[in-house]
KOLGUDO-130530 format. One record per atom (N, C-alpha, C): residue in three letters; x, y, z. Coordinates in steps of 0.05 Angstrom, whole numbers, plus 5000, padded with zeros to 4 digits. Layout:
! residues N
ALAXYZ
...
! end
This chain:
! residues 457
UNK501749765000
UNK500050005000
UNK501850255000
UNK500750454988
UNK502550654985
UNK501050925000
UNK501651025020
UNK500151185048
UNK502151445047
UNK500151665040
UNK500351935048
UNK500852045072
UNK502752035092
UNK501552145124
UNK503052395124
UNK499252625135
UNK499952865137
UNK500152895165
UNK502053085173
UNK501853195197
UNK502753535201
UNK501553675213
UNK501553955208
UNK503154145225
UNK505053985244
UNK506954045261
UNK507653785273
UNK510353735275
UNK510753355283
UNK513653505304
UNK513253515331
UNK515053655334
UNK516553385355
UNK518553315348
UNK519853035343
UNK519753015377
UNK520953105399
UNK520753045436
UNK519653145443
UNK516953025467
UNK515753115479
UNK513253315468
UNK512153235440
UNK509853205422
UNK509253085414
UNK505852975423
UNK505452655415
UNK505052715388
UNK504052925376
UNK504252905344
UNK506152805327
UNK508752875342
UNK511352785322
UNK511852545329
UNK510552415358
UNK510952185365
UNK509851915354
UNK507052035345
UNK505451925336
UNK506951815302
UNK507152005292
UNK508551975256
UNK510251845270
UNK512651865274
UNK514651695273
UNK514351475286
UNK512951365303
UNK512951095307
UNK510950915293
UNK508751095283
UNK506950905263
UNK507950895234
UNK509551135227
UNK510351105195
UNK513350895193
UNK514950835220
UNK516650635219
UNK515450395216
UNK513150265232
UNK510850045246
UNK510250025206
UNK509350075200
UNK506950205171
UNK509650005154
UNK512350215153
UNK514250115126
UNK515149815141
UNK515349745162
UNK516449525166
UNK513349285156
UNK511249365167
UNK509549135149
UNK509249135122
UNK511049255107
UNK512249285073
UNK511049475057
UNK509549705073
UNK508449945056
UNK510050195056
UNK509650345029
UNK510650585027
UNK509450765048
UNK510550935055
UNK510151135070
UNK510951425060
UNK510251645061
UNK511651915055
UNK510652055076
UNK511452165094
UNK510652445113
UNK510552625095
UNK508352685095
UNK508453025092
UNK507953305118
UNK509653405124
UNK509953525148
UNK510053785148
UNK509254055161
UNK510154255164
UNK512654305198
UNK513854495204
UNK514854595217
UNK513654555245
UNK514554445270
UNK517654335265
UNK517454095254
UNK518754035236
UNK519053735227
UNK520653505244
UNK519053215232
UNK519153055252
UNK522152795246
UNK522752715273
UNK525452555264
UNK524152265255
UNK524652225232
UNK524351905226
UNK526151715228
UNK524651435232
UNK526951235234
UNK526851105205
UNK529050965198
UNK529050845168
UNK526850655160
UNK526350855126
UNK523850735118
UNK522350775111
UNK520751015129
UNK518951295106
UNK520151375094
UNK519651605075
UNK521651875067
UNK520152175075
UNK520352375089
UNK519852615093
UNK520152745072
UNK517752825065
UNK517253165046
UNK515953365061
UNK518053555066
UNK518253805077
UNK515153895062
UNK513454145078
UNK511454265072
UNK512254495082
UNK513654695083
UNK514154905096
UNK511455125103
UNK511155285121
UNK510055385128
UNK511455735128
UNK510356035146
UNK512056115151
UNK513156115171
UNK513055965192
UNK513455805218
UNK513955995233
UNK511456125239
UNK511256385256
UNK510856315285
UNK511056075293
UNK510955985320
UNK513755805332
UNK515155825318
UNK517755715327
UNK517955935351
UNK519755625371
UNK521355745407
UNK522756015404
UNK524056005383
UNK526856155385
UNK524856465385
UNK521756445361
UNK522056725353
UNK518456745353
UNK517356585368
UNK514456625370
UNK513056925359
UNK510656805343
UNK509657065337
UNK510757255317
UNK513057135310
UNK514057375290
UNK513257495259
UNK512757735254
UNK513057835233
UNK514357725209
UNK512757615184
UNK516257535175
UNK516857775155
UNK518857775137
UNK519858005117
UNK517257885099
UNK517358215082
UNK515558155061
UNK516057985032
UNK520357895030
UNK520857795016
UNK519657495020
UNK519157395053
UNK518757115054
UNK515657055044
UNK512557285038
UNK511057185023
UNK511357044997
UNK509156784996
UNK510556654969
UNK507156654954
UNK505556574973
UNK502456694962
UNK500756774967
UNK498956654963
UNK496156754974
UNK495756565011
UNK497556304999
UNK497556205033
UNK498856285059
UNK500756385048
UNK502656535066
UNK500156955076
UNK498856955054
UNK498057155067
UNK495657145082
UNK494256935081
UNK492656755095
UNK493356705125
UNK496156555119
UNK497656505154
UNK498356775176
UNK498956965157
UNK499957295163
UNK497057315174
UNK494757375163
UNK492757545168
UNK491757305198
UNK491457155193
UNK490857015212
UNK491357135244
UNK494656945240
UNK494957035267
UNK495257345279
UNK495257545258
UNK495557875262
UNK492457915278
UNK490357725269
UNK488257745282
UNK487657555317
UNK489457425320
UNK489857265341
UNK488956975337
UNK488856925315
UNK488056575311
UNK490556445313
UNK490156215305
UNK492356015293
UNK491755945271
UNK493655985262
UNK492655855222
UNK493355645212
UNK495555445228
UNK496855295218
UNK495855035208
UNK492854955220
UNK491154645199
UNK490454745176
UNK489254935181
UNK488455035160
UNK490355165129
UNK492255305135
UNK493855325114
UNK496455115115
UNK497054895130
UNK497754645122
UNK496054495108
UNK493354425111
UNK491154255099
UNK491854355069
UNK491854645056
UNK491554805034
UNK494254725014
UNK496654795032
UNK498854695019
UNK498854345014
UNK498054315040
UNK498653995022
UNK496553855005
UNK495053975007
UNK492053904988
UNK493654064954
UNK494454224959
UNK496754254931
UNK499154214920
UNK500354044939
UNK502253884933
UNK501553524930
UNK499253444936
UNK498253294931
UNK496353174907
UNK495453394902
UNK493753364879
UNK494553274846
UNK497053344847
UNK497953234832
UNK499252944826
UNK499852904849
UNK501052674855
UNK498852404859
UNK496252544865
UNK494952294871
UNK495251954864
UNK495452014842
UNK496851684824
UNK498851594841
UNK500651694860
UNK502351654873
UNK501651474904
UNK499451474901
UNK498751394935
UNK495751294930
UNK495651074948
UNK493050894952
UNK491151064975
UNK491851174990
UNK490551355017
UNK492251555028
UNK490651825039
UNK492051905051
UNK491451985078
UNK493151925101
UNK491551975131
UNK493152215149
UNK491252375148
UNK491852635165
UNK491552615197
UNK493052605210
UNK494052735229
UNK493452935249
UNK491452925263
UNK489453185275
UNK489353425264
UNK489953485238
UNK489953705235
UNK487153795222
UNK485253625203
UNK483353655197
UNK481253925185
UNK483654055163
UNK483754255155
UNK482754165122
UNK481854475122
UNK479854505097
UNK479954365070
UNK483454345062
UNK484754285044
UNK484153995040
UNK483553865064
UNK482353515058
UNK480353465049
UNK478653685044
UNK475953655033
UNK477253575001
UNK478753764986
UNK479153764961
UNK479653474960
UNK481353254965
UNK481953044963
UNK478752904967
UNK477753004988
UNK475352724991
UNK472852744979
UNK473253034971
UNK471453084944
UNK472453014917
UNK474852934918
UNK475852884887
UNK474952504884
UNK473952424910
UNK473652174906
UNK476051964919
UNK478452154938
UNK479951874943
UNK480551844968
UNK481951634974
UNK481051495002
UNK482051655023
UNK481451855048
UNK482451975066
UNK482251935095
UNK483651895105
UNK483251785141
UNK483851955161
UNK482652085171
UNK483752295194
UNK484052145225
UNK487652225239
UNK486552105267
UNK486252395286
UNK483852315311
UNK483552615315
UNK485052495348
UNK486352625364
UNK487552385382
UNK484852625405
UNK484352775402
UNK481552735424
UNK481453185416
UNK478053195418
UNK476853485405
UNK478453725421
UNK479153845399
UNK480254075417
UNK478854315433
UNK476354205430
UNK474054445444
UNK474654265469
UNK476154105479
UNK476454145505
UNK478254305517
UNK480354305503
UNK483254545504
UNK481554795505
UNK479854845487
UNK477955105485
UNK477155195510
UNK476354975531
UNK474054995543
UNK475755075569
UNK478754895576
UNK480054995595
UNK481055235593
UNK482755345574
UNK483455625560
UNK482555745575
UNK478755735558
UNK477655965564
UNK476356035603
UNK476155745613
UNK474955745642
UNK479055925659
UNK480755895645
UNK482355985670
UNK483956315652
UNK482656385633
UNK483756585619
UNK481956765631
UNK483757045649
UNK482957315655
UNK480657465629
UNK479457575640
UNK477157665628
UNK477957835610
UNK480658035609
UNK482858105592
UNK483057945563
UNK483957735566
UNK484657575555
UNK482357355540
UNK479957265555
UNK477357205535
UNK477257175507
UNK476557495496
UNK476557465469
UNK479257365452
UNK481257375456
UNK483157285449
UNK484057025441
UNK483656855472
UNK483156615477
UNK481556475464
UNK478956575457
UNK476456465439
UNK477156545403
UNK478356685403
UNK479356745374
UNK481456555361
UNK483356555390
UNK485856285376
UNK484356105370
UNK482955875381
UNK480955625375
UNK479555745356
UNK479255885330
UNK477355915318
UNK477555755299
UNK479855605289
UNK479455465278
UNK478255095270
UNK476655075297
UNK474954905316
UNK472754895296
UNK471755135281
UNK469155135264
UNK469854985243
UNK473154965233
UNK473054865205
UNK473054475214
UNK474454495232
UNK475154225239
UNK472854095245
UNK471154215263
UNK468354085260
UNK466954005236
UNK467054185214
UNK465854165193
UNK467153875174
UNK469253945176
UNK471453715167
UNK470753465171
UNK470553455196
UNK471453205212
UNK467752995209
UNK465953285198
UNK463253085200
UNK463553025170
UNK465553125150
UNK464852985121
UNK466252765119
UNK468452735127
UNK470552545126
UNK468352245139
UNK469151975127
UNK468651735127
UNK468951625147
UNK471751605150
UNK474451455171
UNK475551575188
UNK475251565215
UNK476951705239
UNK477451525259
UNK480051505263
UNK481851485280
UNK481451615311
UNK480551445332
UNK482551665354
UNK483351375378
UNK484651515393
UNK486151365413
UNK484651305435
UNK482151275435
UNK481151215469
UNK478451205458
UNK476551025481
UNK474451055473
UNK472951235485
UNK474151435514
UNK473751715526
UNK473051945500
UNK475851885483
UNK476352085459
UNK473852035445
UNK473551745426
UNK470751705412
UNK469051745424
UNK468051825443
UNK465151965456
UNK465652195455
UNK467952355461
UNK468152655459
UNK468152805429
UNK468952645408
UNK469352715385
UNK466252725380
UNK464852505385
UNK461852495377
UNK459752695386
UNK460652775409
UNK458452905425
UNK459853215423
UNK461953285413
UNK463953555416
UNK464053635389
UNK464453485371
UNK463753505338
UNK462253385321
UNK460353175328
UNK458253175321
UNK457952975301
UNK459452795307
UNK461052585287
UNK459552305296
UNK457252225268
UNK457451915276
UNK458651765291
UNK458251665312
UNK460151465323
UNK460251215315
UNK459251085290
UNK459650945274
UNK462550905260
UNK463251145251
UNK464951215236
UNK467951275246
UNK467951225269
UNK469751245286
UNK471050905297
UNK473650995292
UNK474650685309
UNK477250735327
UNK477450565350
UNK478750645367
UNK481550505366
UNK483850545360
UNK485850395358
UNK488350525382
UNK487850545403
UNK490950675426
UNK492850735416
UNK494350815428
UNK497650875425
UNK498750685425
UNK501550715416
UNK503250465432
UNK506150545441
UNK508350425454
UNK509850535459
UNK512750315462
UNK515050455465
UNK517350325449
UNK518250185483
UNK517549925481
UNK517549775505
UNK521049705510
UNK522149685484
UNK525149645494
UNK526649925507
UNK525650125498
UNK526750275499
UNK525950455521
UNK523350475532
UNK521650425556
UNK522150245576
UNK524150145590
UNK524049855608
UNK524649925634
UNK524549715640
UNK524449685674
UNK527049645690
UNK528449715678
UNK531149535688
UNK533649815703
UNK532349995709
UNK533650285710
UNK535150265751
UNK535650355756
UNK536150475784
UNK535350675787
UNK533950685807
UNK532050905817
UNK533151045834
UNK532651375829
UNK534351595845
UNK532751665873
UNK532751575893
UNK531051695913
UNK529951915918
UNK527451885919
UNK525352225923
UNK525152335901
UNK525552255876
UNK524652295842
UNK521752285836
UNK521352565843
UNK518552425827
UNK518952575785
UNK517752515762
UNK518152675744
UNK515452675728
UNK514752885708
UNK512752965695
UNK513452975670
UNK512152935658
UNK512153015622
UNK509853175618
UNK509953405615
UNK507953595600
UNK508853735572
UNK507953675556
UNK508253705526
UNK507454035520
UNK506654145531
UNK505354415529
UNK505154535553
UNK505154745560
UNK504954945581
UNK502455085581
UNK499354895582
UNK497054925579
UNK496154905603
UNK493155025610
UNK492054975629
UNK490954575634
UNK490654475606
UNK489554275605
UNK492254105617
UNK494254105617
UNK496453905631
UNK496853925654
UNK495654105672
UNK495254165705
UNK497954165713
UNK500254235700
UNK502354275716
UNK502354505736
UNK500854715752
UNK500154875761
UNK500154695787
UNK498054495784
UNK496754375802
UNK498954195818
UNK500954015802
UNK502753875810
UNK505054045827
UNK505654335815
UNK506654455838
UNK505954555859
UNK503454645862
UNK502154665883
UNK501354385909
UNK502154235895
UNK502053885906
UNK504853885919
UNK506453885905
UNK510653865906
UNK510154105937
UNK509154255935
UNK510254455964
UNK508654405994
UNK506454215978
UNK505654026002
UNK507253856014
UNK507753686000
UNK509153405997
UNK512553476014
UNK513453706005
UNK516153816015
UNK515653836045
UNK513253926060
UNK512953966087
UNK514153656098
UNK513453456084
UNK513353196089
UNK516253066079
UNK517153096062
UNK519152946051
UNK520753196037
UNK522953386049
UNK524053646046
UNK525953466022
UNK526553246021
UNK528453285997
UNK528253125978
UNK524453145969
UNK523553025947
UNK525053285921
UNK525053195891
UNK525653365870
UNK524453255856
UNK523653495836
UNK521253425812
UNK523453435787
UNK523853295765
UNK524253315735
UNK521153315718
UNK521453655715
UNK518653735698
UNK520953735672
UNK519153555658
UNK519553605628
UNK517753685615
UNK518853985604
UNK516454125590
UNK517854425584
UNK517054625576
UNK517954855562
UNK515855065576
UNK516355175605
UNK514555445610
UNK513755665597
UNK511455765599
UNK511056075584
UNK513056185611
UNK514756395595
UNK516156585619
UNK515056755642
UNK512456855627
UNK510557055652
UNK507656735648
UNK507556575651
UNK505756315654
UNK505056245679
UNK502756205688
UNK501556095725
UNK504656005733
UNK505555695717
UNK506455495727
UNK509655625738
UNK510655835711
UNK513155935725
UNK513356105743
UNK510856255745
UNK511156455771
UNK510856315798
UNK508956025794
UNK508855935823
UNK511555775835
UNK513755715813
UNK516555665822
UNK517855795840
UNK516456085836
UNK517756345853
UNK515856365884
UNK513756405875
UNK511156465900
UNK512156295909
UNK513055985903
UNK511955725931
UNK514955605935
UNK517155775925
UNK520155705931
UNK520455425923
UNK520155345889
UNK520455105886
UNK522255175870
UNK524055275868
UNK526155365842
UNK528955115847
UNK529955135873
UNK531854975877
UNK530154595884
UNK527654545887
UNK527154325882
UNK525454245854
UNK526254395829
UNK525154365808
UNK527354265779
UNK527754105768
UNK529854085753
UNK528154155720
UNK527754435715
UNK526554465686
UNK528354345664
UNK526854095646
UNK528554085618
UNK526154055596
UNK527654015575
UNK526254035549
UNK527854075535
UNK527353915497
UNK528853885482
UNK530253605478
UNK529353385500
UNK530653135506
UNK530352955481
UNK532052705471
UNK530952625451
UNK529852465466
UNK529652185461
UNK528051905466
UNK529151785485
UNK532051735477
UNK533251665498
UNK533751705517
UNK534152075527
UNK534952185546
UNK531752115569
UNK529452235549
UNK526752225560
UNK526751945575
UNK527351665565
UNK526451415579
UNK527751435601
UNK531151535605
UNK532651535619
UNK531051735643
UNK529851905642
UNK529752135664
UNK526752045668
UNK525251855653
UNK522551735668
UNK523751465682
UNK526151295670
UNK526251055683
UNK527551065710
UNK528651375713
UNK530751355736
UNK528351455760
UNK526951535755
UNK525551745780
UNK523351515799
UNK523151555821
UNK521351315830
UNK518151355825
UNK517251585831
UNK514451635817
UNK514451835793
UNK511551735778
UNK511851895758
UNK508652005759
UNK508352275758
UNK505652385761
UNK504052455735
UNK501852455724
UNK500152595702
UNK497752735719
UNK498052925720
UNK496953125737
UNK494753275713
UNK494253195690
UNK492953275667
UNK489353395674
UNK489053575670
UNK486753615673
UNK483953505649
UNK484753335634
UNK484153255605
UNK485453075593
UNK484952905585
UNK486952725561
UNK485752515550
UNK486852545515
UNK485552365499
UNK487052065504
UNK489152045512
UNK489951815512
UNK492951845531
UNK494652025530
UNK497152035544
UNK499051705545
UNK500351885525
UNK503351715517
UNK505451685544
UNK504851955560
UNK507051985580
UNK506251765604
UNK502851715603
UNK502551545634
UNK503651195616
UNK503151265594
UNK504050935581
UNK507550855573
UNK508951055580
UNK511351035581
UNK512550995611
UNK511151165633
UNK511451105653
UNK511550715666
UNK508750785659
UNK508950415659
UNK510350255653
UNK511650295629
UNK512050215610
UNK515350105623
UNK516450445636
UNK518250465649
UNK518950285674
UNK516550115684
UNK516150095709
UNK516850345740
UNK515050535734
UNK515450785744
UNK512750705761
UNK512350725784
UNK510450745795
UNK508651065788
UNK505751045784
UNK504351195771
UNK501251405788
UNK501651635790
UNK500251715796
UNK498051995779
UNK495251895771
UNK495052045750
UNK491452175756
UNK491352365738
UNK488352415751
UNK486552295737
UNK484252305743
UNK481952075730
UNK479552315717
UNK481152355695
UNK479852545677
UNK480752365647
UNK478852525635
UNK479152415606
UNK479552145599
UNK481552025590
UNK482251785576
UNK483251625593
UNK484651715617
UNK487251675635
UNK486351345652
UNK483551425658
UNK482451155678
UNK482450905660
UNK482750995633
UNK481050715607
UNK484450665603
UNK486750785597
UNK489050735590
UNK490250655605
UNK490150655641
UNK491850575665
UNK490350445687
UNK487850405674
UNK486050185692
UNK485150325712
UNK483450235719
UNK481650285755
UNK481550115766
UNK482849925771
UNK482949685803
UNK486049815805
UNK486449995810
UNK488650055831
UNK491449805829
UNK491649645798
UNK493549485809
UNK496849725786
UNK495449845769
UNK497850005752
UNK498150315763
UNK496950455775
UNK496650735782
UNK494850805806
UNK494951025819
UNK493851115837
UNK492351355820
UNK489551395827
UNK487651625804
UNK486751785828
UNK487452025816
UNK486952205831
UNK484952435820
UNK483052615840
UNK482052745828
UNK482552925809
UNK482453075784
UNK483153275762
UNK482753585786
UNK484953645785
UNK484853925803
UNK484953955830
UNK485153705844
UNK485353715876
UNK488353605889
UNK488853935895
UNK491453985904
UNK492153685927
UNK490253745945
UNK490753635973
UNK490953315962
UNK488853235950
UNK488352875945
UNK492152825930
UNK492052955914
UNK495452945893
UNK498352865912
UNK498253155933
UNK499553125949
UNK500152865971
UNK497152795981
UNK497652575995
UNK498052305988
UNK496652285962
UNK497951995941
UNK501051985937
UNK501852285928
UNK505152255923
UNK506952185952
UNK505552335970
UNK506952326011
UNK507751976015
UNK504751826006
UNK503651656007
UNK506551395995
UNK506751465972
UNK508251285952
UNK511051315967
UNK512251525956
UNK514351665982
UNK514951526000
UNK512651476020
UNK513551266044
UNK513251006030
UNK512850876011
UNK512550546018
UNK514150505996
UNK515950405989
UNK517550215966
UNK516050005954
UNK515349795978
UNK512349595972
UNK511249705955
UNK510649875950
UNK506849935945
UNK508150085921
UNK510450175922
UNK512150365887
UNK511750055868
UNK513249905889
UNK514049665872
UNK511349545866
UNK509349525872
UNK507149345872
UNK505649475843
UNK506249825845
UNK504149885822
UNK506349815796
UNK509149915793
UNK511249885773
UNK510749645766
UNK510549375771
UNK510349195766
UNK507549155757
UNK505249195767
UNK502449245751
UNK502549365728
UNK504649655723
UNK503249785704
UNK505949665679
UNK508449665676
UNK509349435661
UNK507749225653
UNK506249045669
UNK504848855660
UNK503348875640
UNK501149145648
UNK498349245634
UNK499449295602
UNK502749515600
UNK502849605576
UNK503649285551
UNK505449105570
UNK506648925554
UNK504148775538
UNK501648775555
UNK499348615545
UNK498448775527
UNK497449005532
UNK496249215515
UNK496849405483
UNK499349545496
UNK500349755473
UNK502049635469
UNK502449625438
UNK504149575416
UNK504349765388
UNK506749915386
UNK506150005355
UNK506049775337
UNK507049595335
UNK505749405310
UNK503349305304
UNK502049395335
UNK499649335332
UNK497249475321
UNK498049765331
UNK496749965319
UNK497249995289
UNK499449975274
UNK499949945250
UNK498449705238
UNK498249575240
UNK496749335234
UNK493449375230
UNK492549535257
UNK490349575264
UNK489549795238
UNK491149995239
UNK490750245222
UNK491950165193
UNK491349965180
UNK491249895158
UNK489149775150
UNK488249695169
UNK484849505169
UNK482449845161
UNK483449975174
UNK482350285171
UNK482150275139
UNK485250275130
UNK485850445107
UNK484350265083
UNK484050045087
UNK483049895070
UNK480149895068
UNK477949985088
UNK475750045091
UNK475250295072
UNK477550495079
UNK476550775057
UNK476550615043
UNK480050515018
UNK479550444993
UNK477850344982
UNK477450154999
UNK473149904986
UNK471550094985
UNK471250355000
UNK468350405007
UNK469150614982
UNK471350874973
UNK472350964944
UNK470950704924
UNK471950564920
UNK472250344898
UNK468950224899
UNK467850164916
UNK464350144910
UNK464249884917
UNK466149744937
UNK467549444950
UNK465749514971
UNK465749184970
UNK465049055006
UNK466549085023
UNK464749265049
UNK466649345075
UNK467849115084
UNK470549155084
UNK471948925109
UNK470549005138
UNK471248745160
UNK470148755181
UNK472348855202
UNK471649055206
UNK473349195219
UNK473749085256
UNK471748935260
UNK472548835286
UNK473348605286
UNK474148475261
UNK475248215254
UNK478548195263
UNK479048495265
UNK482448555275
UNK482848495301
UNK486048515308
UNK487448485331
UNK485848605351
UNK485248555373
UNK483748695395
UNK486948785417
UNK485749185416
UNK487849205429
UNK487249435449
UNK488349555468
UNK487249665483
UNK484849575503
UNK483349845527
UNK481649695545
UNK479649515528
UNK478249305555
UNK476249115549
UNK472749365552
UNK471249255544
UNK468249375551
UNK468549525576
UNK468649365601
UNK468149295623
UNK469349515638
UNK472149615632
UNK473749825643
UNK472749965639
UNK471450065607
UNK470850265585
UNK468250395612
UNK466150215614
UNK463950195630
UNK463550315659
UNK466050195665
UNK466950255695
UNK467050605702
UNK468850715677
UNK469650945679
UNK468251105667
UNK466551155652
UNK465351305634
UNK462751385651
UNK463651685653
UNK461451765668
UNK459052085650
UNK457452225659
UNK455452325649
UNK456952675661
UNK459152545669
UNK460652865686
UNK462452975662
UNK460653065626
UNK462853215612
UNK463253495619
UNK464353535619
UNK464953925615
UNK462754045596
UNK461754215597
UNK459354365579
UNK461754405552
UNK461054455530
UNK461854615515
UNK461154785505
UNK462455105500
UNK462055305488
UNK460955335469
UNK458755545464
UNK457355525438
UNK457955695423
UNK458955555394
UNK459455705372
UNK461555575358
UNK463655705347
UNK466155755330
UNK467755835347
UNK467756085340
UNK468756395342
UNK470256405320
UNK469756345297
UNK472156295279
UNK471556445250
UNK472656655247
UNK472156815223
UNK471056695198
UNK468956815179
UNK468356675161
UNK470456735139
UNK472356605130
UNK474456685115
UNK474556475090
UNK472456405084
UNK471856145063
UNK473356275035
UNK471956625023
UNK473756765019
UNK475856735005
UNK477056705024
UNK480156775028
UNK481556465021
UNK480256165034
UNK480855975029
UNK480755855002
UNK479255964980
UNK477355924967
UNK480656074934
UNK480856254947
UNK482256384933
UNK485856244939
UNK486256144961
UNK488956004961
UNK488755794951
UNK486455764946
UNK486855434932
UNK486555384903
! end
């Protein structure tokens, strides 16, 4: 099979987007299919096997230079002035004028590829393909009107309109995401949120998890005493790292020479970095970011607990590496987190989403017993070795791709539950799924700029 995979930022450590491409497009060429990334900025590291084609952007959100102006020599067209006006207005433009570019670097090529599967980005430009008649698969790894929804509940009244303007591009993706056939997401938390948040058949949806690099993930580390460490991919309200430091200055009354390894990238004036200062956690905080794979397993396998303090999550790679790690696990029981790390208490301790005090005393808790570190490390190792596999998901997400092509071609659906069974059983699914969603915001807020799209293309 010859597979298109778009992704609209793949930013190679400590983004499950870039995590995601590179371990499924390696999984993909080793069961003997072509692969091509197509990627915008930052681009993602591959292992041998795909080939990467650059999609450049004007990559007005890079670390070094956020937000920037670019020269007026770097306009090249009508998409670039698309991405300009955008964010000059406070959106984000980047699915959207990724979808555009690669919907025109594609079009030509179609003869070149059996399917092509996009990558959460679910931008306008995939319509042209699935209106031209050929096979397209979007994975959504869980709706961003929940990111929306925290944003806007902890963004100063200052800040509001703003906040509701960046997510504007929520209206296109909705629209998107109800034409498209085939969708992908990682949890079956996520496939209820996608359905009920965008409005999406849940027919049409299939659930295939993450998976994660078990050799490279293992159990076999020496553990640094009083380590606890975090992976937060973003400096969002939705990853509750706020909350986990406000936990750490508890926990210090109790155990003065616990130290946190936050892996993650602070906003400079951000809640999380000013409370380093307010709650004197500077000298028990070790900030990094930028780690590759290796360094990352190394600074999750060494630490004795590992927290997801997440206020939300479609699936989290970081609590399945933990495990994975044999890291004893302590995580909140929001979103996906209870269906991916179980609820009988034998892989993780679940804590409430946002309660300082419960966080603190689970971590005090672990802290004192070695027993009881060892008892969950050894549960949650167990859970991932049974469960997550990238070969499995690759496998799985070909059963997908072959459903578009039949259903293009005017073929008999394959049976899609005829595949590998991977991830939770019913029963967990059941256990945890509760009627407590977050409201969501009504509307868009997202400029009608059809316009403007209409004319880049």
């Amino acid at each position: 099979m010859r597979i298109a995979l778009l992704s609209y930022r793949s930013k190679p450590h400590g983004g499950g987007q870039g995590v995601y491409v590179r371990h499924l497009s390696r999984e993909l060429a080793a069961l003997g299919h072509t692969v091509e990334v197509f990627s915008g900025q930052p681009y993602p590291e591959l292992d041998p096997g795909p080939t990467l084609t650059r999609v450049p952007s004007l990559d007005l959100y890079n670390d070094a230079n956020p937000f920037r102006t670019p020269r007026p020599s770097e306009i090249r067209d009508r998409i670039d002035l698309l991405e300009v006006f955008t964010m000059w207005t406070a959106g984000f433009p980047e699915p959207r004028t990724f979808s555009l570019r690669a919907a025109r670097a594609l079009t030509p090529r179609l003869a070149d590829f059996d399917v092509v599967h996009d990558n959460q980005c679910l931008g306008s430009g995939l319509l042209t393909l699935e209106e031209a008649g050929f096979p397209v698969v979007a994975t959504v790894h869980h709706p961003i009107t929940r990111d929306r929804d925290l944003a806007m509940k902890e963004a100063p009244w200052r800040k509001k309109i703003t906040t509701w303007r960046w997510f504007g591009f929520l209206g296109m993706q909705i629209r998107v995401s109800r034409k498209l056939e085939e969708i992908i997401t990682v949890s079956s938390n996520s496939a209820e949120d996608i359905a009920s948040d965008f409005g999406v058949d849940p027919d049409r949806i299939v659930t295939i998890p993450l998976g994660v690099d078990t050799d490279r993930f293992h159990d076999r580390r020496e553990r640094e005493p009083g380590r606890l460490v975090c992976v937060a991919s973003a400096d969002q309200p939705l990853k509750g790292v706020p909350i986990l430091l406000r936990a750490l200055a508890k926990v210090r009354e109790e155990h003065p020479g616990v130290r946190l390894t936050l892996i993650s990238k602070l906003k400079r004036k951000g809640e999380a970095a000013k409370l380093l200062d307010s709650l004197g956690l500077r000298d028990a905080v070790d900030l990094v970011s930028g780690v590759d794979d290796d360094e990352l397993a190394e600074l999750v396998g060494t630490a004795e607990i590992s927290v997801v303090p997440s206020m939300y999550e479609g699936f989290s790679l970081p609590a399945v590496e933990a495990m994975s790690s044999g890291c004893a696990l302590v995580a909140s029981r929001a979103g996906a987190l209870p269906e991916v790390v179980g609820t009988d208490d034998s892989a993780a301790r679940l804590v409430e989403p946002g309660h300082v005090d419960e966080l603190a005393r689970q971590i005090s808790a672990l802290l004192a017993d070695p027993d009881e570190r060892r008892r969950l490390a050894t549960g949650g190792r167990a859970r991932v070795m049974e469960r997550y596999s990238w070969a499995a998901v690759a496998r799985r997400t070909v059963e997908v791709y072959e459903t578009a092509i039949a259903r293009v071609r005017g073929e008999a659906l394959p049976d899609l539950t005829a595949g590998p069974v991977i991830g939770p059983d019913q029963t967990e699914i059941d256990e945890h799924v509760t009627d407590d969603v977050p409201e969501v915001l009504p509307g868009s807020g997202e400029y009608d700029i059809r316009e403007q799209e209409d004319a880049a293309c």
